[in-house]
KOLZADREN-392073 format. One record per residue: residue in one letter; y, z, x of N, C-alpha, C in turn. Coordinates in steps of 0.2 Angstrom, whole numbers, plus 5000, padded with zeros to 4 digits. Each point is the difference from the previous one (the first is absolute). Layout:
aYZXYZXYZX
...
//
This chain:
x493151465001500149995008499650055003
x499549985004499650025004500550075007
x499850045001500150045004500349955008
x499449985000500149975008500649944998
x499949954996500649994998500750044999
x500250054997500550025002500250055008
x499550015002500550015006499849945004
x499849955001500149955003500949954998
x499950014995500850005000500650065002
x499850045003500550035004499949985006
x499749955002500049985008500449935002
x500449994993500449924999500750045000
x500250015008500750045001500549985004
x500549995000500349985005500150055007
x499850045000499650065007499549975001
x499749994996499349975002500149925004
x500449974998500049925000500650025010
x500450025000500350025004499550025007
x499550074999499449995006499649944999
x499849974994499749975001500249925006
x500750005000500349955004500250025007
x499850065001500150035008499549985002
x499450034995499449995003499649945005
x500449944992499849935005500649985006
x500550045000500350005006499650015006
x500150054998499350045006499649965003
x499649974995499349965001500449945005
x500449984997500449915004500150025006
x500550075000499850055008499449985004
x499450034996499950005007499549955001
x500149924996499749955001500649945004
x500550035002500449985004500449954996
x500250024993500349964994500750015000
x500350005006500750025001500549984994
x499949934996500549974997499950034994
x499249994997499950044996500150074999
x500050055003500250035001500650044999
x500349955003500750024998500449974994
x499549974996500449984994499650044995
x499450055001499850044995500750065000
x500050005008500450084999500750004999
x500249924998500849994996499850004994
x499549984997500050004991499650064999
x500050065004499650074999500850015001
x500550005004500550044999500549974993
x500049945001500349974992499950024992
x499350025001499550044995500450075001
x500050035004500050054999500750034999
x500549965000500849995001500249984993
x499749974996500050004991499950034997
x499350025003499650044993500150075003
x500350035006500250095001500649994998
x500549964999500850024998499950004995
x500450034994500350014994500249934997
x500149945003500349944994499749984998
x499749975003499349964997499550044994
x499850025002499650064996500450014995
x500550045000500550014993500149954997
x500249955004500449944996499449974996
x499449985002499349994997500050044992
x500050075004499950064993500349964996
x500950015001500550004995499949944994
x499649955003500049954997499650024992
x499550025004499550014994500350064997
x500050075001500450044995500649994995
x500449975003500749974997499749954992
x499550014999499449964995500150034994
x499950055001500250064995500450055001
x500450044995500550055002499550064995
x500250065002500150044998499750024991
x499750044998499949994992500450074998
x500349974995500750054998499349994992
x499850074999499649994992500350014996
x500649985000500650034992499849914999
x500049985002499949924998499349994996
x499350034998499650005000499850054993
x500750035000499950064995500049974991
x499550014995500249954994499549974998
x499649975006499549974999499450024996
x499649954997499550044996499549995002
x499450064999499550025003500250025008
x499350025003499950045006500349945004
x500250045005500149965005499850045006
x499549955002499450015007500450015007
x499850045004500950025007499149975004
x499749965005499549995002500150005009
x499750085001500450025009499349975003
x500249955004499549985005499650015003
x499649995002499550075005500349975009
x500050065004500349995007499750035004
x499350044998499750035007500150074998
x499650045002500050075001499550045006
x499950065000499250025003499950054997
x499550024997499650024997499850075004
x500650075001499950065003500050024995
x499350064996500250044999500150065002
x500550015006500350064999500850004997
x500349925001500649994994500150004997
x500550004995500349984994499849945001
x500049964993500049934998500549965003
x500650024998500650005002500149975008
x499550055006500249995005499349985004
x499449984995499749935000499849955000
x500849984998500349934997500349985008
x500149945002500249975005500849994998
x500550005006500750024999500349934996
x499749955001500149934994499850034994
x499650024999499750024992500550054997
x500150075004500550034999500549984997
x500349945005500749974997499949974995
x499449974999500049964991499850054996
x499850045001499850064993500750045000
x500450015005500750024996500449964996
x499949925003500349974995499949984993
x499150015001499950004991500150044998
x500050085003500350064997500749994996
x500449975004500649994999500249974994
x499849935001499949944992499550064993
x499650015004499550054993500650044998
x500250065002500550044998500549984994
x500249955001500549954996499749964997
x499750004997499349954993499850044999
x500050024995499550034994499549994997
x500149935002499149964995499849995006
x500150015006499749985009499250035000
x499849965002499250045002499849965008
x499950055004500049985006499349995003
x499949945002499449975002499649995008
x499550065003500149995005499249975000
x500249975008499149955002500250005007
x499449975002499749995005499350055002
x499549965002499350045002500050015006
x499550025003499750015008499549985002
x500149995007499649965002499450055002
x500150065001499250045002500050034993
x500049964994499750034993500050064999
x500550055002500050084998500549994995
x500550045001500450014994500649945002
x500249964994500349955002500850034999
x500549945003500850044999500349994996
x499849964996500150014993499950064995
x499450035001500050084999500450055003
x500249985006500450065006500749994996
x500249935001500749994999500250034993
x499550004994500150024994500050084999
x499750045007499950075001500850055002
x500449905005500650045002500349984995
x499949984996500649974995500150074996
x499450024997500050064997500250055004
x499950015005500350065005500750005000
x500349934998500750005001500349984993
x499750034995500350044994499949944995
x499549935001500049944994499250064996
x500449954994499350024994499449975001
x499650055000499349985003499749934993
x500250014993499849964995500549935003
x500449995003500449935000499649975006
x499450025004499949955007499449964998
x499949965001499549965002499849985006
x499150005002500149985006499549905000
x500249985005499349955002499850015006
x499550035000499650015005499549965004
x500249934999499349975003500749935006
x500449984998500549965003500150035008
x499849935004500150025005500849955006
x500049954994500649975002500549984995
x500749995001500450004995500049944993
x499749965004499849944995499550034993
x499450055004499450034994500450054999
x500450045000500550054997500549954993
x500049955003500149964993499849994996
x499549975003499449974993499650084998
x500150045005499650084996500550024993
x500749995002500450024994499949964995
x499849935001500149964993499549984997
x499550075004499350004996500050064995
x500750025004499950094995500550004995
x500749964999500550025000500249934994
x499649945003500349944997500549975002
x500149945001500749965003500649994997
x500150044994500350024994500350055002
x500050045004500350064999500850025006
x500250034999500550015005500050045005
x500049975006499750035008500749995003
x500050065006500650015003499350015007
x500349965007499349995004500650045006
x499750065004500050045003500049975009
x500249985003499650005007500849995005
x499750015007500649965006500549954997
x500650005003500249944999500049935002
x499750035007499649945003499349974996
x499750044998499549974996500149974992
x500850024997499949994994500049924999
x500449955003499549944997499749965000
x499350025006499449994997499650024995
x500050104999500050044996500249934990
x500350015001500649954994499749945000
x499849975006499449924997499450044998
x499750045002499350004997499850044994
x500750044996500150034995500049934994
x500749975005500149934994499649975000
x499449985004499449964998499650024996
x500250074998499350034997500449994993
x500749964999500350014993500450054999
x500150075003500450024999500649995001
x500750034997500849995002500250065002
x499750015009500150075002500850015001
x500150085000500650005003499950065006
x500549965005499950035008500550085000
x499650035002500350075003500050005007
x500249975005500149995008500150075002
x499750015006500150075004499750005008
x500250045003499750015005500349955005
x500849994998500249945006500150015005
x499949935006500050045006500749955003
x500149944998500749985002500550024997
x500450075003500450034998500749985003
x500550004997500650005003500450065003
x500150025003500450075002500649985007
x500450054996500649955003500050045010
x499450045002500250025007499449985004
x499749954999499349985001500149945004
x500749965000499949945005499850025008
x500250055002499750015008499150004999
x499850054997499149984998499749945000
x500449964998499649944997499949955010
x500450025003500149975006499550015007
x499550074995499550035005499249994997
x499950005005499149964997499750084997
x499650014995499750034999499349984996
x499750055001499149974997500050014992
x500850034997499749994994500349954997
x500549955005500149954996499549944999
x499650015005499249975001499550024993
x499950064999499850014994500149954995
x500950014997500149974997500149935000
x500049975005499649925003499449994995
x499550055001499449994998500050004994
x500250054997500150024991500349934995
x500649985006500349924998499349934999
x499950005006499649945002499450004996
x499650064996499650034997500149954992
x500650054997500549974996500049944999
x500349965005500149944998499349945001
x499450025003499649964999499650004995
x500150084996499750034994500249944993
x500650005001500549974996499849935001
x500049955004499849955001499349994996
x499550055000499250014999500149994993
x500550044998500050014992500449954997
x500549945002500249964999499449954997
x499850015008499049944995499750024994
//
C-alpha cells in the first residue's frame, strides 16, 4: 500500500463525514436552501447522536469480539512441534531516542504483551513478528522483535517478516516461511480477529485466535458514560465500520 493511500484512508471518518455535512449545510445556507438545509443538520445531529454515545459503537464492537474468547494456552500444551504465537504488526515510530518497547504504538504494545503471555506458557512457542514500512528504514517487525527481547523473550525463538504490509500478506508471508502445516496462534485486536482468521484460513492454515486489546468492555459503573457523547466513542465507530467492511472485502 502506497503512502498516499494510507493516509487517505484516515480521511474516511465519521468527524470527517459530520463537517463534511455542515459544510453542505452551509453551502444550502447561503443559497437560500432552507429545506435542504435543514434536513442536512437533522441527519448531522442523528449522526452525530449514534456514533458519539457508547451503544452503538459498543454494541457493533461486541458483536465481533464475542467471536473469539480469550486463549487459555493449557489447552495447546502437548502438541507436537513448534508452535508459531504470529503478533501482528500495528504501527509504530521510529524514535531513536526510545526503547523499542516505547516505539511500538499502544495497539502493538497490547499485542506483544499478549504474545508474551501465550509465549511464556509454550515451550515449543516461537514468536513471529511482521509487518514493514512504509518510508523503508527499519521495519516493525525488526522494532517489535527488539522489544520483545527487551522484555526478557529469547532472542533464538523470534522470527521476523519484514516485507508484509497488510494482514492478508502477513499471511501468505507466514505460509511461505512456516508452511500451512504448522501450528499458529494469530496475535491481533479483537476486533480484528475475524478477518485476521479468514485470511490465515485462506492461506490453509487452522489458526488459533489469541484476542486482545478489547474495547467493548462491560464494567458494572459505566451505565452513566455510555449516555454522554464522547469522541472516543466516535473513534471507535471508525475502528468498527473499518472492521466490518474489511470482513465483507475478505468474504469475496
Amino acid at each position: 500500500m502506497s503512502i498516499l493511500l494510507y493516509h487517505l484512508k484516515g480521511l474516511f471518518t465519521v468527524l470527517n463525514l459530520l463537517m463534511f455535512l455542515l459544510l453542505l449545510a452551509g453551502i444550502a445556507a447561503k443559497f437560500q436552501k432552507r429545506k435542504l438545509c435543514k434536513r442536512l443538520i437533522i441527519a448531522t445531529a442523528v449522526l452525530f447522536l449514534i456514533t458519539a454515545t457508547a451503544y452503538l459503537p459498543q454494541y457493533l464492537a461486541r458483536q465481533l469480539e464475542r467471536q473469539y474468547q480469550p486463549l487459555n494456552p493449557a489447552s495447546l500444551k502437548g502438541k507436537p512441534g513448534k508452535i508459531y504465537i504470529h503478533l501482528l504488526g500495528s504501527g509504530f515510530t521510529l524514535d531513536k531516542r526510545l526503547p523499542a518497547t516505547a516505539q511500538l504504538a499502544t495497539v502493538a504494545q497490547c499485542r506483544l504483551i499478549e504474545a508474551i503471555r501465550v509465549f511464556r506458557q509454550l515451550d515449543s512457542s516461537v514468536l513471529v513478528c511482521s509487518a514493514g514500512s512504509l518510508l523503508q528504514k527499519e521495519t516493525q517487525a525488526a522494532v517489535a522483535r527488539k522489544a520483545a527481547i527487551l522484555l526478557g523473550v529469547d532472542s533464538t525463538r523470534i522470527i521476523t517478516l519484514d516485507t508484509p504490509s497488510t494482514t492478508q500478506e502477513e499471511a501468505a508471508a507466514l505460509a511461505a516461511r512456516v508452511g500451512t502445516t504448522a501450528h499458529i496462534i494469530v496475535v491481533t485486536d479483537a476486533l480484528h480477529m475475524p478477518r485476521a482468521i479468514k485470511f490465515f484460513t485462506q492461506q490453509g492454515f487452522r489458526p488459533v485466535a489469541a484476542p486482545t486489546n478489547f474495547k467493548a468492555l462491560e464494567a458494572e459503573n459505566d451505565l452513566g458514560l455510555k449516555l454522554w457523547p464522547g469522541i472516543g466513542n466516535m473513534g471507535l465507530m471508525d475502528v468498527v465500520l473499518h472492521e466490518y467492511i474489511g470482513n465483507i472485502k475478505a468474504a469475496l
